[in-house]
N, C-alpha and C positions, 0 to 999 in steps of 0.2 A: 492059826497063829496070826495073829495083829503086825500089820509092818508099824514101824517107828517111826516112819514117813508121815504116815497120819495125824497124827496130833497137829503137826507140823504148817502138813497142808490146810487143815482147817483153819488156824488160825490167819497164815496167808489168806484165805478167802474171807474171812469176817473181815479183814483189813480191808479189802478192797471195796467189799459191799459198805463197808461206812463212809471209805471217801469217794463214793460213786456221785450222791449227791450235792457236792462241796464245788464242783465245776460250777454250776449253774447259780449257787453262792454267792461265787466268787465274780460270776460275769455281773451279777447284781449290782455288786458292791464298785464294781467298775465302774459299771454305770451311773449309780450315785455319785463316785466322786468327779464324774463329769461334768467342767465347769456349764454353767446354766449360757444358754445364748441371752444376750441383754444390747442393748443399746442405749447412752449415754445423751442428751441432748442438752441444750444451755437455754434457760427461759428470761426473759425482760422485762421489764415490768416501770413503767413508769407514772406519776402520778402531777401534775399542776395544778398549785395553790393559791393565792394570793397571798405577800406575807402582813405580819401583825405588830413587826416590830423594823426600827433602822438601829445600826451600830453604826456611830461615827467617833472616826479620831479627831483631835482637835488640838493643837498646840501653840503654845505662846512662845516665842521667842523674844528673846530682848537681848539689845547689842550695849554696852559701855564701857569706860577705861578701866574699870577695874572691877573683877571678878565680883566684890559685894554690891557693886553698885548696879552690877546686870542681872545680878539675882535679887537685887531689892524692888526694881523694877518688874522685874518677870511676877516675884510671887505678889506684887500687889494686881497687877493684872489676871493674874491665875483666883487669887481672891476675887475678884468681881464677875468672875465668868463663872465660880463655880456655885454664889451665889445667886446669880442671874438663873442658870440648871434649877439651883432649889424651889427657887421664885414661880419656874414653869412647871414644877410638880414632879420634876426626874427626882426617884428616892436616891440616899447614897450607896445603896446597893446596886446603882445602876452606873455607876461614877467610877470609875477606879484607872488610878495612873498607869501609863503603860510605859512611860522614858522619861526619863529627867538626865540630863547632862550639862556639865559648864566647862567650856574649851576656851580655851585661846583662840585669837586674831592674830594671824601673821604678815608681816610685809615681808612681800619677797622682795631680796640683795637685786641692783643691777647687773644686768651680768656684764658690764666693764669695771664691776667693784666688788670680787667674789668676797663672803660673809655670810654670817650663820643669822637665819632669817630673825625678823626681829618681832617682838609683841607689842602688836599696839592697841590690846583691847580686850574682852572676853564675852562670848556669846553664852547665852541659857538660855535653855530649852526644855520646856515645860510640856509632856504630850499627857490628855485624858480619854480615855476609852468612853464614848455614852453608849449606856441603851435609850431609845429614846418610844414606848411602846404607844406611844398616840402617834400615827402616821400623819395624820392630818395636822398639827402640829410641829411637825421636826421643820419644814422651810424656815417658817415663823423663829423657832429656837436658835438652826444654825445662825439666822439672817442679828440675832441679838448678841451674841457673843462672838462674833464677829464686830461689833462696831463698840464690843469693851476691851477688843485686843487680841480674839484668836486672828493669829496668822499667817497659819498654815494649819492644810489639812490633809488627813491622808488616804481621803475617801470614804465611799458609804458603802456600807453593805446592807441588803431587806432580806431578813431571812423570817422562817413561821418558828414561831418561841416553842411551841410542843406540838414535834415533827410527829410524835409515836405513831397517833392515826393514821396518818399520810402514807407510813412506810410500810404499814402492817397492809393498805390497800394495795401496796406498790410491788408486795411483796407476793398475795393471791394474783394479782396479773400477771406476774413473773412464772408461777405456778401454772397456770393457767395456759401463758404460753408457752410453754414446756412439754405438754400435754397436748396441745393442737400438733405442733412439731412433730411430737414421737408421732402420733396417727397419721399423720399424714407420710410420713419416709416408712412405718411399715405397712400402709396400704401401697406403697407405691414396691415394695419389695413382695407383697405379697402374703405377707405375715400377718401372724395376731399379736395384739400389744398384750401385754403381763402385768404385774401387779407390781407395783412401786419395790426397786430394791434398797434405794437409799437417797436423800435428797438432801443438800445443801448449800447454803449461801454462797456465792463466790464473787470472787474479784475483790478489792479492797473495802469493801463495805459502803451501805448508803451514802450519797451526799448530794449535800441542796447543789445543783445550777441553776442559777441566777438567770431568768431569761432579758432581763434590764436593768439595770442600775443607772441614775445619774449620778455624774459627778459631781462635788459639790463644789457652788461657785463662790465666789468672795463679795456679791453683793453688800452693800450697804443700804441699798433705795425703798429694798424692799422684797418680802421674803423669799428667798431660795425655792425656785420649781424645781418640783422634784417627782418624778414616775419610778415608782415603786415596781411596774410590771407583775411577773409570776415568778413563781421557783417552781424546779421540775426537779422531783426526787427520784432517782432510778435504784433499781436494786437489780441482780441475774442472780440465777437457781442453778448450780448444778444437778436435774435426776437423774437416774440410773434405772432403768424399764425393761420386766426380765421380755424376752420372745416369747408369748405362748407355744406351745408344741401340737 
């Protein structure tokens, strides 16, 4: 006679014999989901130019008693300088206004006769942005539209007109040192470096420093010296480098 027990028991034992293997599974799966050892390092990268082009601002002012008569004056001077530009080969795409404004002149009240200030005149103010892409050239240029009536200026900048090249080297350096870094901290830990886990640009993004600019001066005598110097474009890399095992 058969117990009733049996059926029972066999099935119990086939259960156990399938999840006998599932331990070992599971320690597997463990194991995969374990974050990877990596270290993170910052690379730099810089490159020095010369540049190709100057940007200068230039502005006319003109003072008189009355608001059309300082802008009559201004834009006939504004006209003479921005033909004089033409005359030395600046296209008009190189040209373009950056301010124009016309204020009032005030006298201020004594102060033993308080009163609300008074006008006695109006200034206009004429600012033009150049590019000016002949370097050798720009003294010369400033030094001419200065003596048709620019009279004020708000400085030069020398930057390189297409940076692309410069920053795509700037950019392998950067790489580059990021890669010396990581090998040298896991040789020093004892480790093996891995295979790249992820890399990107960081910080605010490339930008030209200017290693010299002059200022520009208000000569009349005779052309504006002027040193160009270099621009130095920097870039940093964030990578991320798993640890070999």
């Amino acid at each position: 006679m058969s117990s009733p027990f049996l059926p029972a028991l066999a099935v119990t034992a086939l259960i156990a014999a399938a999840a006998m293997p599932a331990l070992p599974a599971s320690a597997q799966d463990a194991e995969t989901r374990r974050p990877l050892p990596r270290i993170t390092v910052t690379g730099e990268g810089e490159v020095s130019v010369a540049p190709d082009m100057a940007i200068v601002n230039l502005s006319v002012i003109r003072e008189a008693d009355t608001a059309k008569a300082a802008l009559a004056a201004n834009s006939m001077a504004m006209k003479q300088v921005l033909d004089a530009l033409k005359t030395a080969g600046i296209a008009e795409r190189d040209v373009q206004t950056a301010n124009f404004t016309i204020q009032p002149r005030y006298q201020q009240p004594a102060r033993d006769k308080p009163q609300d200030p008074k006008i006695i005149g109006y200034s206009v103010s004429n600012e033009v942005t150049v590019r000016i892409r002949k370097l050798d050239e720009a003294g010369g240029i400033i030094d001419k539209v200065v003596g048709l009536g620019v009279n004020q200026g708000g400085g030069i900048n020398f930057v390189k007109e297409d940076a692309k090249a410069v920053m795509t080297e700037a950019r392998k350096r950067a790489v580059a040192d990021a890669i010396e870094k990581a090998r040298t901290l896991v040789e020093a830990a004892g480790v093996k470096l891995g295979p790249v886990l992820s890399i990107g640009e960081g910080g605010a993004g490339p930008r030209p420093m200017p290693y010299a600019a002059a200022p520009m001066r208000m000569a009349a005598d005779k052309a504006v010296p002027l040193a160009s110097g270099e621009n130095t474009y920097q870039t940093q890399v964030n990578v991320v480098f798993e640890i070999a095992r």
